[in-house]
C-alpha positions as CSV (number, residue, x, y, z in Angstrom):
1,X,0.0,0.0,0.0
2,X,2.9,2.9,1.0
3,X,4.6,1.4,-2.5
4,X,1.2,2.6,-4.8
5,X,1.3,6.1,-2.2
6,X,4.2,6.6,-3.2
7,X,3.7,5.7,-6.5
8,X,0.8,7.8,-7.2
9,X,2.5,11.0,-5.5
10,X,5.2,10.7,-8.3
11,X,3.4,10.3,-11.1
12,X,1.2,13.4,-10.1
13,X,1.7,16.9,-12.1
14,X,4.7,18.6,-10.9
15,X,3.7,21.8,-9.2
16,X,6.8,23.6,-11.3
17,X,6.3,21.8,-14.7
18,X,8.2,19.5,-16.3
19,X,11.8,20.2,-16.7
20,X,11.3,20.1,-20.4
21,X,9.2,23.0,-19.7
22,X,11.2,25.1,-17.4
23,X,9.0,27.6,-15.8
24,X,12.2,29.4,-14.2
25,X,14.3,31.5,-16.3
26,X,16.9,34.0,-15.5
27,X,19.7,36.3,-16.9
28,X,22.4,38.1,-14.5
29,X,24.6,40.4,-15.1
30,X,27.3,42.9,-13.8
31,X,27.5,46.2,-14.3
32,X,30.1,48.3,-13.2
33,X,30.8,52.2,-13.5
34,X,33.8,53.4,-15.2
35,X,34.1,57.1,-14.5
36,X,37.1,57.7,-16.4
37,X,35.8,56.3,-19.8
38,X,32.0,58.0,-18.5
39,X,30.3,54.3,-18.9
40,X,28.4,51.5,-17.7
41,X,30.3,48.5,-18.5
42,X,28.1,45.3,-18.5
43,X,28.7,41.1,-18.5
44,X,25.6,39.6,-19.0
45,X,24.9,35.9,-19.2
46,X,22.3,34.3,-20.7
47,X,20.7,30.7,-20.8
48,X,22.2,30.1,-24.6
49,X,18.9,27.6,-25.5
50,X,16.4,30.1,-24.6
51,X,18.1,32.9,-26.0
52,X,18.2,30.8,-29.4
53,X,14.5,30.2,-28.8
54,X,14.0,34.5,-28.3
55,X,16.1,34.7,-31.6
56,X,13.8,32.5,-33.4
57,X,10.9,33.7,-32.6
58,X,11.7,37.2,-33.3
59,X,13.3,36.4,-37.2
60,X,10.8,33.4,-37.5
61,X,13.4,31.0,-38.5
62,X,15.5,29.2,-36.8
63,X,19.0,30.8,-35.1
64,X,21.8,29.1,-33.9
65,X,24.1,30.9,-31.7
66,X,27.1,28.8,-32.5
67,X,25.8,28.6,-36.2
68,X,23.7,30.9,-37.5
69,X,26.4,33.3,-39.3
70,X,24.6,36.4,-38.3
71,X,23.8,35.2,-35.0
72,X,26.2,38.0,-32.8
73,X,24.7,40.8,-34.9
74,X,21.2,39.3,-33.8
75,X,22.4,39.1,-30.6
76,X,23.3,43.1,-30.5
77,X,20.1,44.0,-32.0
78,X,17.9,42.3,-29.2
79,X,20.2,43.2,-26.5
80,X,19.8,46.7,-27.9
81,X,16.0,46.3,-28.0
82,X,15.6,45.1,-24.6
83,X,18.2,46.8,-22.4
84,X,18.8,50.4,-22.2
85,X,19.2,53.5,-20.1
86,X,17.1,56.7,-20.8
87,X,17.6,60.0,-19.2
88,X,15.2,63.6,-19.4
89,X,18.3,65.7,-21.0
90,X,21.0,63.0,-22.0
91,X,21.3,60.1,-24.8
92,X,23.1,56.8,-24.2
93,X,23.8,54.0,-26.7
94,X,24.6,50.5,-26.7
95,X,29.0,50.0,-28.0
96,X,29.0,46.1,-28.4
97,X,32.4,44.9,-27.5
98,X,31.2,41.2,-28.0
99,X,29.7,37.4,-27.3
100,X,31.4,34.3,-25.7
101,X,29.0,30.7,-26.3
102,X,29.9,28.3,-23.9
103,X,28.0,25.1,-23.3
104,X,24.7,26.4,-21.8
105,X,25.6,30.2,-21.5
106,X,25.6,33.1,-23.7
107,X,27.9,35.7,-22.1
108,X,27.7,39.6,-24.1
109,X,29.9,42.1,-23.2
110,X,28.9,45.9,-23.7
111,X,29.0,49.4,-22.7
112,X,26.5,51.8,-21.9
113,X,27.6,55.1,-22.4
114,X,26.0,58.7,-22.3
115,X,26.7,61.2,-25.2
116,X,28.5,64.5,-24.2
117,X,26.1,67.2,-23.4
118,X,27.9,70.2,-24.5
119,X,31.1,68.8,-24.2
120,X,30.6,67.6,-20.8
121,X,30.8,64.2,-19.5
122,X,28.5,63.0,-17.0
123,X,31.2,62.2,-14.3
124,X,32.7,66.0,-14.6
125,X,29.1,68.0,-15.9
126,X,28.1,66.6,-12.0
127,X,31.0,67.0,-10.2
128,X,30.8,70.9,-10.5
129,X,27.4,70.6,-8.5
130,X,25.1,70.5,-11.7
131,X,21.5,69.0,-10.7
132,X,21.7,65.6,-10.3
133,X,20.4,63.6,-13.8
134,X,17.7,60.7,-13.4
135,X,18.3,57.8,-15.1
136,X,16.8,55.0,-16.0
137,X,17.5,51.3,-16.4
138,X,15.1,49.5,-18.3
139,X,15.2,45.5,-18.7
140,X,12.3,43.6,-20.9
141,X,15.2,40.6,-21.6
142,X,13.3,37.6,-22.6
143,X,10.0,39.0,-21.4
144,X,8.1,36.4,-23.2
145,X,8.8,33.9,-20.5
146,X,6.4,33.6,-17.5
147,X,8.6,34.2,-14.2
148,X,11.3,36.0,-16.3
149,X,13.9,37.5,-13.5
150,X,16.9,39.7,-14.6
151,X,18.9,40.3,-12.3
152,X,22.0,42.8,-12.3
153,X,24.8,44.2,-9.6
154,X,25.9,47.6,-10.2
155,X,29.2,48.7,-8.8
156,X,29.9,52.4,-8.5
157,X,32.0,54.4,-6.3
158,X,33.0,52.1,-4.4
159,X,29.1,50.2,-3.7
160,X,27.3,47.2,-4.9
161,X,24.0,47.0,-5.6
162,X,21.2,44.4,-6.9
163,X,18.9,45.5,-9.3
164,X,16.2,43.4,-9.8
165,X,13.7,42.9,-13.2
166,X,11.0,41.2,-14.0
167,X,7.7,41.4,-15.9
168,X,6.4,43.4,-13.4
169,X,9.4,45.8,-13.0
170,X,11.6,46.6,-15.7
171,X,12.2,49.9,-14.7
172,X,14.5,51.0,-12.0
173,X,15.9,54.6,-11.4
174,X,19.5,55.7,-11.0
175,X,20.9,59.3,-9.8
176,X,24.2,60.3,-10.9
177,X,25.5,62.1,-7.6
178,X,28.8,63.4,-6.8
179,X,30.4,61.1,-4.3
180,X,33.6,62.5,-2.0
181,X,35.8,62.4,-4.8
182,X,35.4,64.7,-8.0
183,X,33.5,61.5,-10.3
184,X,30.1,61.3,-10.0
185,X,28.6,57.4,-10.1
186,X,25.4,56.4,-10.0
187,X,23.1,55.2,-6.9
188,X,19.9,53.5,-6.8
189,X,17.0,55.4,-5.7
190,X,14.0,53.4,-5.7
């Protein structure tokens, strides 16, 4: 009798799916402040299969990260798409420095970085005591997946944070601030 308990509590649904399914998905990545070059640089790791799923989807065909030739320029554009900071006064852009595939990872390496405004650089435009600039981070990577969670730690002057996405929040706000030193970095303020 405990044999056919046991039996019948195993072959019951699994409350998280089957692993064929996956209901879990998550990308993380590290971000780190570079005041001298005025950027965000950023590691971020993806799970390479799903990521190859995103791709498809998005061209309709199939893409292969380790064969599809145009697969690292694919791999800009929806990075590109997804990820981005946004200020009131300031534009930023995506500089891809490039993609590693390893077995069940996709790791992209990038910079975020703000265009001069007037010639000044964010670090030095704040260090003079200009208002502080809000900025946001914004995060909708594979946001087609239910339970999506991008996660990212941001170092900057000398602190670590955690920033935290997911389809409910893929928004969170940054001030640039001047810190004791004359480089401003950013903080998290929500």
């Amino acid at each position: 009798m405990r044999f056919l308990l046991l039996l019948a509590i195993a072959l019951l649904p699994h409350p998280y799916g089957s692993a064929a399914e996956h209901p879990f998905h998550a990308t993380v990545a590290e971000m780190d402040w570079n005041p001298a070059a005025d950027c965000l640089e950023i590691a971020l790791c993806m799970p390479a299969a799903v990521v190859e799923d995103e791709l498809s989807r998005l061209q309709g065909k199939r893409v292969s990260l380790d064969r599809s030739a145009d697969a690292e320029s694919l791999l800009q554009h929806y990075i590109g798409s997804k990820m981005g900071i946004s200020t009131q006064t300031r534009q930023w852009s995506l500089k891809w420095v490039g993609a590693e595939l390893e077995e069940a990872e996709v790791w992209s390496y990038f910079e975020l970085r703000p265009q001069p405004q007037d010639g000044a650089s964010v670090s030095s435009s704040l260090a003079v005591g200009a208002d502080p600039e809000h900025t946001w981070i914004t995060c909708r990577l594979l946001e087609n997946r239910p339970g999506q969670v991008n996660l990212m730690t941001l170092s900057a002057g000398g602190k670590n944070s955690l920033l935290h996405f997911s389809e409910n929040h893929v928004r969170t706000t940054l001030s640039f601030l001047p810190q004791q030193s004359t480089a401003a970095a950013p903080i998290l303020t929500d």
